[in-house]
C-alpha positions in Angstrom: 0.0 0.0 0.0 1.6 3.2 -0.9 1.9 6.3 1.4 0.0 9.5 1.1 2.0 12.5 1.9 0.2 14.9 4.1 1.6 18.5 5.0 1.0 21.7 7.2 -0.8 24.5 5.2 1.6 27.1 3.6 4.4 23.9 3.1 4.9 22.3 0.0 4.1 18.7 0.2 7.5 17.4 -1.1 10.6 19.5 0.0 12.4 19.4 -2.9 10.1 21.6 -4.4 10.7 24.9 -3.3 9.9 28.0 -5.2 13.0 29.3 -6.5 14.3 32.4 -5.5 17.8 34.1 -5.3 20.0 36.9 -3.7 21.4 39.4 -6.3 24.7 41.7 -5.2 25.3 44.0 -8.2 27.9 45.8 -7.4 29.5 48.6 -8.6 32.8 46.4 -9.7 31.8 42.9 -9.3 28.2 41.2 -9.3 27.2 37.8 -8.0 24.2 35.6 -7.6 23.0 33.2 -4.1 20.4 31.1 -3.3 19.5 28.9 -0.5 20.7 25.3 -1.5 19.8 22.0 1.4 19.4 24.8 3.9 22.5 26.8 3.2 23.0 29.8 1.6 25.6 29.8 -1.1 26.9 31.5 -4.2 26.3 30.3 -7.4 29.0 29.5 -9.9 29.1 29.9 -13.9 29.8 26.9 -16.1 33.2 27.8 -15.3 33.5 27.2 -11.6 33.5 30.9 -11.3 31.4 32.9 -8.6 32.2 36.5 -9.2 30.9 38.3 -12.8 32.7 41.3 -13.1 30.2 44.2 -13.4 31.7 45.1 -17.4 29.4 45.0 -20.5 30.8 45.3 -23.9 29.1 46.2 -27.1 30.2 44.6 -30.4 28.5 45.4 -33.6 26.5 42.2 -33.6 26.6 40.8 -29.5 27.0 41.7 -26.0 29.9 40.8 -23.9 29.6 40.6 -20.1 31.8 40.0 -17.5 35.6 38.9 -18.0 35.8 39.0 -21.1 34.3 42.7 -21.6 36.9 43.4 -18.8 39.9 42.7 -20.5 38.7 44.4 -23.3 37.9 47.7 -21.1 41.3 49.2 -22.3 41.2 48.6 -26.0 37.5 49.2 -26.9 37.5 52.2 -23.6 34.3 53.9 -25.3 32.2 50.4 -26.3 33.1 48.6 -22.4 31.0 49.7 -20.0 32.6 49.1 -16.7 31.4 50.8 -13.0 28.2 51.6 -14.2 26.5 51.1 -10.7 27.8 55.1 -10.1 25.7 56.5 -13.1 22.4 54.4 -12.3 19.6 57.1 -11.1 22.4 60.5 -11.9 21.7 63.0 -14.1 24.3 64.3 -16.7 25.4 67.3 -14.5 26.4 64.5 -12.2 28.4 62.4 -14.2 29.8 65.2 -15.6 31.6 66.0 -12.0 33.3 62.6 -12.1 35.5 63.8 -14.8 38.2 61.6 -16.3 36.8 58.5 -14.1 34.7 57.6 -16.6 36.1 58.0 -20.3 32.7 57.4 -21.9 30.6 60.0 -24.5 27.6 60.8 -22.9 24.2 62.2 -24.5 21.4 63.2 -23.1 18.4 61.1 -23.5 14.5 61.7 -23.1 15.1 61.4 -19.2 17.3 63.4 -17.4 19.6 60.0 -16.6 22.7 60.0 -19.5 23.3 57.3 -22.2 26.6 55.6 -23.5 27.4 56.4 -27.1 28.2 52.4 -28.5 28.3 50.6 -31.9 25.4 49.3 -31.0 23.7 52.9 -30.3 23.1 54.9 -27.3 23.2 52.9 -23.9 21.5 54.3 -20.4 23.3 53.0 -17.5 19.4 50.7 -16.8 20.3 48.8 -19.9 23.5 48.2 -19.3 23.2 47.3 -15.3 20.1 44.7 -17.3 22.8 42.9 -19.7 24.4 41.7 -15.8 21.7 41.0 -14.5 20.5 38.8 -17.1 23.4 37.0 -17.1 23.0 36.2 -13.4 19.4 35.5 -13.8 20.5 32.9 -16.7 23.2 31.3 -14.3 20.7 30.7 -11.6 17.9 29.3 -13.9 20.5 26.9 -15.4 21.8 26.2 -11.5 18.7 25.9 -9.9 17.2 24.2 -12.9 13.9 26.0 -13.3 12.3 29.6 -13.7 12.7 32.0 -10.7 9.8 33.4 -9.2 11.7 36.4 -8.3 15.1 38.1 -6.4 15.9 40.0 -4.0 18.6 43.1 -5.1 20.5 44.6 -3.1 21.3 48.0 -3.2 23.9 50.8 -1.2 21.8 52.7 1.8 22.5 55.7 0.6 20.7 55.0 -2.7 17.7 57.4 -3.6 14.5 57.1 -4.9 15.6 57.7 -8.1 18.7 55.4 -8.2 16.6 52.5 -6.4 14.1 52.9 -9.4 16.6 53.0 -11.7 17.9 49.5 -10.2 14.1 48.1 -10.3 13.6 49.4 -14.1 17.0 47.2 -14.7 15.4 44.2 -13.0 12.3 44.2 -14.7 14.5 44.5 -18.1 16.6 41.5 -17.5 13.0 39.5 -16.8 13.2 39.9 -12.8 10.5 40.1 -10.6 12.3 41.8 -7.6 10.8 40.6 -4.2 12.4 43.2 -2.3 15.4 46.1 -3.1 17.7 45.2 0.2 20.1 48.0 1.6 23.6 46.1 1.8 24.5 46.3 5.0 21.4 44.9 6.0 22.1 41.5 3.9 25.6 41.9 5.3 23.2 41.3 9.1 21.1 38.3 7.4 24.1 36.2 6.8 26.0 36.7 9.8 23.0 36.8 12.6 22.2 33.5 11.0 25.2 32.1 11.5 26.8 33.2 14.2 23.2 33.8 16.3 24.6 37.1 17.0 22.3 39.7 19.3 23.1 43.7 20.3 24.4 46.1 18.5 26.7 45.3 14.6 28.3 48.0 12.3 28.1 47.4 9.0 31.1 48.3 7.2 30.9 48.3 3.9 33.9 49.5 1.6 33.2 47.9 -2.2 34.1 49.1 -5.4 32.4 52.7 -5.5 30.2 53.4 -2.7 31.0 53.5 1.1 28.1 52.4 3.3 28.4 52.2 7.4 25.4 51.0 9.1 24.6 50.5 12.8 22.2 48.1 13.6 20.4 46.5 16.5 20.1 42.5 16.2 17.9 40.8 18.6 15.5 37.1 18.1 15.9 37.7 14.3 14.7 41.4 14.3 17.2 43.6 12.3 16.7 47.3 13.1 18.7 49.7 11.3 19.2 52.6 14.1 21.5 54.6 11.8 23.5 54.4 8.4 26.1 57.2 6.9 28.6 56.7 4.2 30.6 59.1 2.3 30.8 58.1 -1.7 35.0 59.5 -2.1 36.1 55.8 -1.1 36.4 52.8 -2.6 38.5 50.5 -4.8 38.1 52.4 -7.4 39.5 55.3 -5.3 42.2 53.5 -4.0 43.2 52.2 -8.1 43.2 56.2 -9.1 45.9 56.9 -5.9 48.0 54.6 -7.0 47.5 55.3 -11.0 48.3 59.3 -9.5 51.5 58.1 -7.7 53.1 56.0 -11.0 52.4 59.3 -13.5 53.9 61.2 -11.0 56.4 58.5 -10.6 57.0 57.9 -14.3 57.2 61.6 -15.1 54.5 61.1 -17.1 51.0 63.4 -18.4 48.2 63.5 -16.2 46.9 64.0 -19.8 45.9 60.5 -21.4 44.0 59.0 -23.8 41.0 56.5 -22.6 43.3 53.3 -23.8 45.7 54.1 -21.8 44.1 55.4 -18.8 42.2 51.8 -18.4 45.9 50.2 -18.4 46.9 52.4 -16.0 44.3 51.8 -13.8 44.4 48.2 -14.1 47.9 47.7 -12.9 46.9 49.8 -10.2 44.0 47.2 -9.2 46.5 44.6 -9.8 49.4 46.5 -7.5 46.7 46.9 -4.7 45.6 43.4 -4.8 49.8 42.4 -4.4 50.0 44.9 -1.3 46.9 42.2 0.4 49.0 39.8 0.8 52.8 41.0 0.3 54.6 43.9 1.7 56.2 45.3 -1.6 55.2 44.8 -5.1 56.8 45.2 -8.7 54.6 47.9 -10.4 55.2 48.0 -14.2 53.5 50.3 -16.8 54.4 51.3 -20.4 58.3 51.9 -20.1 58.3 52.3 -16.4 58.8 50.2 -13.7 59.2 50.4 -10.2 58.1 49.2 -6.4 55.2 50.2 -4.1 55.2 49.4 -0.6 52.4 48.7 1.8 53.9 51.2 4.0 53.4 54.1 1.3 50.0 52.7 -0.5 49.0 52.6 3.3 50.2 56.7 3.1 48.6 57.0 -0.4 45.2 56.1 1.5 45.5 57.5 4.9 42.8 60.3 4.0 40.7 57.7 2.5 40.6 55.8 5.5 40.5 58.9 7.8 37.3 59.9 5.9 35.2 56.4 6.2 35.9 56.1 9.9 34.9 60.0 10.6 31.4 58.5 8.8 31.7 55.8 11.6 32.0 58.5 14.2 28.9 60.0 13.0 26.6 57.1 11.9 27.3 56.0 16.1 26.5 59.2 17.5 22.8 59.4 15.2 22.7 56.0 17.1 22.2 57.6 20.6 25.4 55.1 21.4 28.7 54.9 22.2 31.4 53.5 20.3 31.9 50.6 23.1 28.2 49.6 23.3 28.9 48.3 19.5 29.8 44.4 20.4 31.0 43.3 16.4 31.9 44.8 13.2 30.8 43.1 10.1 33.5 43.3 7.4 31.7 44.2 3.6 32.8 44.8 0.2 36.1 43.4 -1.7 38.1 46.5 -0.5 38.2 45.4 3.1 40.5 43.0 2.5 42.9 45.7 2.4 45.3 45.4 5.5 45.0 49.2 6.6 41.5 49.4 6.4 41.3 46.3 8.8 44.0 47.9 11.0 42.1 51.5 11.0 38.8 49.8 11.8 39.9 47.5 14.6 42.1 50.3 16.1 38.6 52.6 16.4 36.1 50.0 17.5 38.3 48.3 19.7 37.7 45.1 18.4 38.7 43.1 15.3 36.1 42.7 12.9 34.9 39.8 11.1 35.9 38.5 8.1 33.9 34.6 8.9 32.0 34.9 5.5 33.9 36.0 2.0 33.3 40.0 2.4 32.7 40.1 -1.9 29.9 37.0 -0.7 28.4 37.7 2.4 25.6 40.6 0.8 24.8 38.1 -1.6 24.5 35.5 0.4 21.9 37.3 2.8 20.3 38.6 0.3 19.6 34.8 -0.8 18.0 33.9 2.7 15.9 36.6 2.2 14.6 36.0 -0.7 14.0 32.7 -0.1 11.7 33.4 3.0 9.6 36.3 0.7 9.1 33.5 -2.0 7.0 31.6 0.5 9.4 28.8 1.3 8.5 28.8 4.9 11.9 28.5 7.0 12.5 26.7 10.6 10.8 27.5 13.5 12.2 30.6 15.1 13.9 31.7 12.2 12.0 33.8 10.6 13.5 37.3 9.9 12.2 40.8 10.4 14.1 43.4 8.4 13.4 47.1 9.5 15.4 49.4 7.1 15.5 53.4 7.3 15.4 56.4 5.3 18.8 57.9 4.7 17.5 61.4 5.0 14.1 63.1 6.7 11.3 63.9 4.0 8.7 66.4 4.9 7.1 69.5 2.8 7.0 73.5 2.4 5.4 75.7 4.7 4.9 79.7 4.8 8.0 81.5 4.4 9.9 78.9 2.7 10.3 76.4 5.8 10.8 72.7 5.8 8.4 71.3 7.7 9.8 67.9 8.6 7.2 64.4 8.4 9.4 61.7 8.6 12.8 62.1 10.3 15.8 60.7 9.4 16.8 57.1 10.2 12.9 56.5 10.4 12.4 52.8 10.1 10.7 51.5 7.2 8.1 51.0 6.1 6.6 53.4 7.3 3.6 55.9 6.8 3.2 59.4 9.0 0.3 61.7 8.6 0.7 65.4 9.6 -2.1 68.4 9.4 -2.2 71.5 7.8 -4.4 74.5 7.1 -5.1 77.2 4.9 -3.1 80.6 4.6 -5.8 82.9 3.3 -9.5 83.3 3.1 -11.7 81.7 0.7 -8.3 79.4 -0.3 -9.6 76.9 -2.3 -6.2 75.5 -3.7 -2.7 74.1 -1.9 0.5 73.5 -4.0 1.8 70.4 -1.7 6.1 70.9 -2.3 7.5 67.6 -1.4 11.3 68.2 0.3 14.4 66.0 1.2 17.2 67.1 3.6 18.1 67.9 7.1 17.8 72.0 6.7 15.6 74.3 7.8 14.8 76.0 4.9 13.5 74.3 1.7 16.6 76.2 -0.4 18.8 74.2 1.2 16.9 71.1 1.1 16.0 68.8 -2.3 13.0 69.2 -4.2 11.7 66.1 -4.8 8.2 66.8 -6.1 5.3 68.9 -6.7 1.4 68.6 -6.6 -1.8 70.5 -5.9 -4.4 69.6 -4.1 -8.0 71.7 -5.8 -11.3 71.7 -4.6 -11.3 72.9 -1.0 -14.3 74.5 0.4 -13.7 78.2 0.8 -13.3 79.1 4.2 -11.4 81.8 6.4 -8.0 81.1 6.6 -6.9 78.3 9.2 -10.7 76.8 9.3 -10.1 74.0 6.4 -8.1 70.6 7.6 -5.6 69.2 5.2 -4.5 66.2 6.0 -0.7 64.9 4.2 0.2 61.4 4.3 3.9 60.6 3.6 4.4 56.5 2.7 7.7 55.0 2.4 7.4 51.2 1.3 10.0 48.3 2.2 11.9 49.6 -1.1 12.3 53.3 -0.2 9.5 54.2 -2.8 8.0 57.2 -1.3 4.0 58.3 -2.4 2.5 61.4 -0.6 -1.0 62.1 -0.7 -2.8 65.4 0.7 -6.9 65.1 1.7 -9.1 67.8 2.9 -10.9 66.4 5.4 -14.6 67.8 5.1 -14.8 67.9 1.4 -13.0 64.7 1.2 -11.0 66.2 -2.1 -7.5 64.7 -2.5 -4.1 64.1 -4.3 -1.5 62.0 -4.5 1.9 61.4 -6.5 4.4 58.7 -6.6 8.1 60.5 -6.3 9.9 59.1 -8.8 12.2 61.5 -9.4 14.2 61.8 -13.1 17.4 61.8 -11.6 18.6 61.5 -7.6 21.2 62.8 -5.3 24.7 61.5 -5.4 26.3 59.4 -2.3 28.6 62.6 -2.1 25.6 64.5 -2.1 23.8 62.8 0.8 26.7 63.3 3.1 27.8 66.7 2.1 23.8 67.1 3.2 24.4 65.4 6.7 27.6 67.1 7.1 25.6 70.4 6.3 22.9 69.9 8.8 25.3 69.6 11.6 27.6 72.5 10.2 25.1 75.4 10.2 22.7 73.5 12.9 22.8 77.3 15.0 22.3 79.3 11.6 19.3 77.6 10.6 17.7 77.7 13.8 17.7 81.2 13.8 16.9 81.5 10.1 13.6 79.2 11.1 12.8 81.7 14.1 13.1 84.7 11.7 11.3 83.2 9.2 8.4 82.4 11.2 8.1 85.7 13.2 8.2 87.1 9.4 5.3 84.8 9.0 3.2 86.6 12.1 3.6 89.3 11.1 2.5 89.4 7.8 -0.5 87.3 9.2 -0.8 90.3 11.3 -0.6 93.0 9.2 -2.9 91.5 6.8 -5.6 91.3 9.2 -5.1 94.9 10.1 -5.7 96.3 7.0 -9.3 94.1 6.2 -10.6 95.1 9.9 -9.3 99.3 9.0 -10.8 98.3 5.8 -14.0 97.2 7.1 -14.3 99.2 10.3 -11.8 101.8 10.3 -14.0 105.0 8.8 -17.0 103.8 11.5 -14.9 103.0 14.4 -11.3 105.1 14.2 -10.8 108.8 14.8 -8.1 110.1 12.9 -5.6 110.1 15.2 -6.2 106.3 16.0 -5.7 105.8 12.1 -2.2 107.7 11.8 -1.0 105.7 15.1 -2.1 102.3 13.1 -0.8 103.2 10.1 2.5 104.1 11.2 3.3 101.1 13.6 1.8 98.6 10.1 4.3 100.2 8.0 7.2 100.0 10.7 6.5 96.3 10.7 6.3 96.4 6.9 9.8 97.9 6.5 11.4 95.4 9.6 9.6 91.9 7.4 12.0 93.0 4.5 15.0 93.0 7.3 17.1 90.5 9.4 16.4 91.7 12.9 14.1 89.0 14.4 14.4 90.6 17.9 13.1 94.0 16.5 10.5 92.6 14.0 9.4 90.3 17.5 9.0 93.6 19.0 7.2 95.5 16.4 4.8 92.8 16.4 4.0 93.0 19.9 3.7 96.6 19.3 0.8 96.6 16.8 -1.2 94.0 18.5 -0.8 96.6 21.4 -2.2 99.7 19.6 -4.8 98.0 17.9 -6.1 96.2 20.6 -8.4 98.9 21.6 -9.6 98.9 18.0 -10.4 94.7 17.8 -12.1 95.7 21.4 -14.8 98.1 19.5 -15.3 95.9 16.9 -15.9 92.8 18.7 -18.7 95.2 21.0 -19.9 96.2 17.3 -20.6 92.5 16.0 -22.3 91.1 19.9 -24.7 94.2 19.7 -25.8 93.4 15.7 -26.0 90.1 16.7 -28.5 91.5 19.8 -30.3 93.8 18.2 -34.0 93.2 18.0 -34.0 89.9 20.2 -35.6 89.8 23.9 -34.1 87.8 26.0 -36.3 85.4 26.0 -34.8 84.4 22.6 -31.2 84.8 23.7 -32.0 82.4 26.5 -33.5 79.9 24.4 
């Protein structure tokens, strides 16, 4: 008699037959694919036995090359090899145009503000070229796995944007990806090694890859992953390193700073292949063109020093926004291919007290928790206790305009997500029946030192004296970082919404400088904010004034009581156009004084019309 296989609800009935999902780490140098195989999770290798795919795409007239092959080529074909490409997704060509010489490409502008790559075979945005990876991985992990994925969880740096994480989703969907989840680095960096090591309290996230520099600090405990606070600072990475050490042999070799793309791709690769040397030697032989000569750890250690000094001054900060100390942090988590390098290790140990680990392969270990997360959102339900909670945050605070040009602040900074925050406001005017709803990014206090992200209007509200109607603003962040705001007036029931997706985003260097900005000229913009609003009052002030002397004035004023009035409104006129908030605070005071008398009268006015003709019988009913 055969067996019937029963199971729980929600398990498959043979275990074999898991959905498949995988992990995705494309990175700004090298890319890889995970999955979880008989319980573990594991990078998957090519036909080859190979694990990374260098992040390199090469156009030929008639195919596309990707991965080692396109990166040999990078220094013959400079303009049709496509290498680093992760630092152009979701930039627009202003920004590209700041990184100079790094990237020898010719740019054009395309129908979005995000550049394209002039190649043989046409013009190629940075989506379509970050697709041709990710294909590939996709294809590897199909053949692998040996059926069709159900999705894949990508992982991106925390400091990525709206627009750069839709720029990364867009490239997903064009490879023929569903994307479960976008995952911030550092936080698959925590999946992999609270799994396996069962860690609980307080992990930094260190994570120094090709391009992008990402430190996050975040509270493990029973599977729960908060995020408390993330920084980075996008001057560090390999690729920095590489153009230190390509700076030191021109200077060495007495040679241009002025090359063509051809050569400048040599260069830089026997810098790569020089810094890889220093990992594991204390010297090595450094040749290029005509020129050869030695580099010692002790002087590429040197030739970093700033680079170094710069990532753990991030640290400093990303602990204090923490609310801890740098003791209460109990391990540091070790990400990215360029923390092999034997100062960074040093520098990080020195300033945390502890050495950190290096357990898992650091090129692997995002991958590989991006894998075990993916797995659990595909439905493949995991052992008991094991289940995983991942509570991201926002990189910087998002709010919206207010009167006189202030950021008004609806979801702070380092706010977990997802998350959703209402907030209420009101009209400015009488008989208002429009609001322009300014959506802002940054830590500022005023929205021209903030980012615009996006702007809507929100028609139809009932017309009512100014600060009568309710507005009510919701801000949602999803699990990707998506924002959507939507603005309701609550009695009509009228509302907007729009999904921010802006054309292009901020760079890393740009979210930092932002941070760096907020602390900087913390004092300044408080008392720009206080100015500001008193500037607010008392043109709120002045307005109502000149309706009541409008209204009442000729009834209720002598002539006298007029010239007073009018003399204090214009005082406070002239001080609104100044700087002096503790005179315009003053002035203020000083009208509501004089005309206090006059709001007196009328007030007497308006309860004897309202009187007149009624007994009090009536009143009293």
């Amino acid at each position: 008699m055969a067996l019937l296989q029963i199971a729980e609800p929600g398990q498959s009935p043979q275990p074999h037959q898991r959905r498949l999902a995988v992990g995705i780490d494309l990175g700004t140098t090298n890319s890889l694919v995970a999955a979880l195989r008989s319980g573990l999770s594991e990078p998957l290798a090519d036909a080859e036995g190979k694990i990374i795919l260098p992040s390199a795409v090469r156009y030929h007239a008639d195919r596309i090359e990707v991965g080692e092959g396109a990166k040999a080529a990078a220094s013959s074909d400079p303009f049709n090899t496509i290498v680093s490409v992760k630092r152009l997704m979701g930039r627009g060509l202003s920004d590209v145009k700041q990184l100079g010489d790094q990237l020898p490409y010719h740019f054009v502008g395309g129908e979005s503000q995000m550049p394209s790559i002039q190649t043989v075979q046409g013009d190629k945005s940075p989506v379509e070229v970050s697709a041709e990876i990710l294909k590939v991985l996709r294809e590897r992990a199909e053949l692998t796995l040996g059926g069709e994925l159900v999705g894949a969880v990508i992982t991106v740096p925390a400091y990525f944007d709206d627009a750069q994480r839709q720029a990364t989703k867009d490239a997903a969907r064009l490879a023929g990806l569903n994307v479960l989840r976008l995952l911030n680095e550092p936080t698959a960096a925590a999946v992999a090694y609270g799994l396996d090591q069962k860690a609980e309290g307080v992990v930094a996230i260190y994570d120094l890859g090709g391009g992008t520099f990402d430190i996050s600090i975040l509270r493990l405990t029973s599977g729960v992953f908060e995020v408390m606070a993330t920084g980075g600072d996008s001057a560090l990475g390999g690729d920095d390193f590489d153009h230190a050490i390509a700076s030191w042999i021109v200077e060495q070799a007495g040679l241009s700073a002025d090359i063509d793309p051809s050569a400048q791709r040599s260069l830089l690769d026997a810098a790569c292949a020089a810094k890889e040397g220093l990992t594991a030697s204390d010297s090595v032989e450094v040749e290029y063109l005509q020129w050869r000569g030695v580099l010692t750890r002790e002087l590429f250690d040197a030739l970093i020093e700033p680079m170094v000094a710069q990532s753990l001054k991030a640290c400093r900060r990303a602990v204090r926004d923490a609310g801890i100390e740098i003791e209460d942090v109990g391990a540091v988590v070790m990400v990215g291919g360029s923390t092999r390098v034997p100062r960074v290790r040093q520098a990080v140990a020195e300033m945390f007290g502890r050495q950190p680990l290096t357990d898992i392969d650091p090129d692997q270990v995002v991958a590989i928790g991006a894998a075990i997360q993916a797995d659990t959102l595909a439905g493949n339900k995991r052992g008991e206790g094991e289940e995983l909670l991942l509570l991201d945050v926002i990189p910087l605070s998002l709010g919206l305009e207010t009167m006189g040009g202030l950021m008004e602040k609806v979801i702070p900074r380092n706010t977990t997500i997802p998350v959703a925050r209402a907030q209420d406001f009101t009209t400015y005017k009488d008989g208002q029946t429009a609001m322009m709803v300014h959506v802002l990014q940054g830590e500022r206090e005023l929205i021209s030192d903030c980012r615009s992200l996006a702007r809507f209007e929100l028609r139809g509200i009932p017309p009512m004296v100014a600060g009568a109607a309710k507005i009510r603003v919701t801000f949602q962040v999803d699990a990707d970082g998506l924002l959507s705001v939507a603005a309701r007036e609550l009695v009509s029931g009228v509302e907007a919404s729009i999904q921010v997706k802006p054309s292009y985003g901020l760079t890393d260097e740009q979210v930092a400088k932002m941070l760096k900005d907020s602390f900087s000229y913390a004092g300044d913009d408080k008392q720009a904010r206080v100015l500001r609003e008193q500037q607010v009052d008392a043109q709120r002030l002045l307005e109502a004034v000149e309706a009541a002397v409008a209204a009442d004035g000729e009834r209720l004023l002598d002539s006298e009581e007029r010239e007073v009035i009018g003399h204090e409104m214009q005082q406070l006129r002239d001080l609104i156009a100044g700087n002096d908030g503790h005179a315009l605070e003053a002035q203020t005071k000083r009208l509501t004084q004089v005309t206090d008398a006059f709001a007196a009268r009328r007030l007497d006015s308006t309860v004897k019309a309202a009187l007149s003709g009624r007994s009090l019988n009536e009143i009293e009913e």
